[in-house]
N, C-alpha and C positions, 0 to 999 in steps of 0.2 A: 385293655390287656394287650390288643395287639402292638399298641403304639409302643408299650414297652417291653417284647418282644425285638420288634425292630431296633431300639434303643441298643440295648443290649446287644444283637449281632451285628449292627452296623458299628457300634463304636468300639465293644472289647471284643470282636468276633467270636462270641459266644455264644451258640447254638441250648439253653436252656431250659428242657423239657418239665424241671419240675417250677419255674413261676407261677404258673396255674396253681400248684400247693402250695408254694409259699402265699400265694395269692387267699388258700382257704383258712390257710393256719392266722391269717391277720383278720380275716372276719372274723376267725371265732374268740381271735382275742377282742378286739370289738363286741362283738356280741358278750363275751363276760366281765366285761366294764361294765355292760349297759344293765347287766343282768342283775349281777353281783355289789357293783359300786355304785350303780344309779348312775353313769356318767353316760350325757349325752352322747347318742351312738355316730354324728360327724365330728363331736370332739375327740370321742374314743380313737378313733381312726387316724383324727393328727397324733394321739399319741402311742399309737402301735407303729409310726413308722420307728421313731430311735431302735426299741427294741429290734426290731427285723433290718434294719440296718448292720447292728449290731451282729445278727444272727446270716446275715451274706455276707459280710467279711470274713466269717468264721470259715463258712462253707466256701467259701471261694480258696481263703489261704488253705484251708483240712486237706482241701480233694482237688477244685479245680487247677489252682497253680501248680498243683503237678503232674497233671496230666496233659496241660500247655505251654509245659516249658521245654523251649529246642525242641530238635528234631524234624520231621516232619510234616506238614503240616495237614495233609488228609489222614495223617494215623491221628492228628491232634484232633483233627474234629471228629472221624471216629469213638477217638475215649471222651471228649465231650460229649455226644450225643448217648454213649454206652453209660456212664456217669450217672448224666442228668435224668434220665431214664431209669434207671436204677433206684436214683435218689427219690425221684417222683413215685416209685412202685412202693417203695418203703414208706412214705410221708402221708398216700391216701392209703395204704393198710393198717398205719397204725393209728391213722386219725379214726377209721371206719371201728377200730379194734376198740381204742379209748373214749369214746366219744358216742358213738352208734351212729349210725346214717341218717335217722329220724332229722326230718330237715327241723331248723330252729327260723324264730324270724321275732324281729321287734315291731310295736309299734311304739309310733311319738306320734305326739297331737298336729303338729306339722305336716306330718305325713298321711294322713288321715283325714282332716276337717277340707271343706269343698267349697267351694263359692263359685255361685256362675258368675261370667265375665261373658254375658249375650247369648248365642247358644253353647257356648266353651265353658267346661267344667272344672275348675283349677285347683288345686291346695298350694298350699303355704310355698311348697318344693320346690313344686311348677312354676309357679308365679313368681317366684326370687328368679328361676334360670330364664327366663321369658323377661324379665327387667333387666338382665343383668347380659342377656345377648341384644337386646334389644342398645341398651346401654352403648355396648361396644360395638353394634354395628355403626352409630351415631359418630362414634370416633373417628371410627375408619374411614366415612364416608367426607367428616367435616376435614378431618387430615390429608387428603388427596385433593 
């Protein structure tokens, strides 16, 4: 999250307080793939990005493009920060409103099934990102 935090202010200096919800509004779309459609919940996730693509451009042309065009530019980040703050306050009271708080969570057998690997206790998860850094540290190392 932070990395795309900085993404964001360092390249369209945009100070964006409600990412964090756009951030929860995509899990729960995720989460009702997985729920509703039966769709794998890291495929769910490649395909909650179009939608929310779709749904920051909206938010960006609605609201931010004009609160940072011309002008000043400490008033500009002012009404960004006042904005997205805003936007963020409305986005978790109406998720909490329509939704309820009651945390949700899935399981997949991936994520779940164990296998020791010596005294290390791994799943499916684990053991892809553990091959798959191990993987590219091999690159790095063979390439220099």
């Amino acid at each position: 999250m932070s990395i795309g935090l900085a993404l964001i202010f360092g390249v369209m200096r945009v100070v964006n307080f409600a990412q964090g919800d756009f951030m929860m509004l995509g899990m729960y779309l995720t989460y009702f793939y997985a729920v509703a459609l039966g769709i794998d919940p890291l495929l769910g996730a490649l395909l909650t990005i179009p939608p929310f693509f779709v749904l920051g451009l909206v938010v960006h042309r609605a609201f931010l493009a004009r609160v940072t065009g011309g002008g000043d530019p400490n008033r500009e980040m002012d009404a960004q920060l006042i904005l997205t703050l805003g936007l963020s306050l409305v986005i978790t009271n109406a998720t909490t409103m329509i939704l309820s708080p009651t945390p949700r969570g899935i399981t997949t057998a991936y994520a779940t099934q164990a296998f020791a690997l010596g005294p290390v206790l791994l799943n499916q998860a684990r053991d892809l990102r553990l091959r798959h850094g191990a993987a590219a540290r091999r690159r790095r190392c063979t390439s220099s």
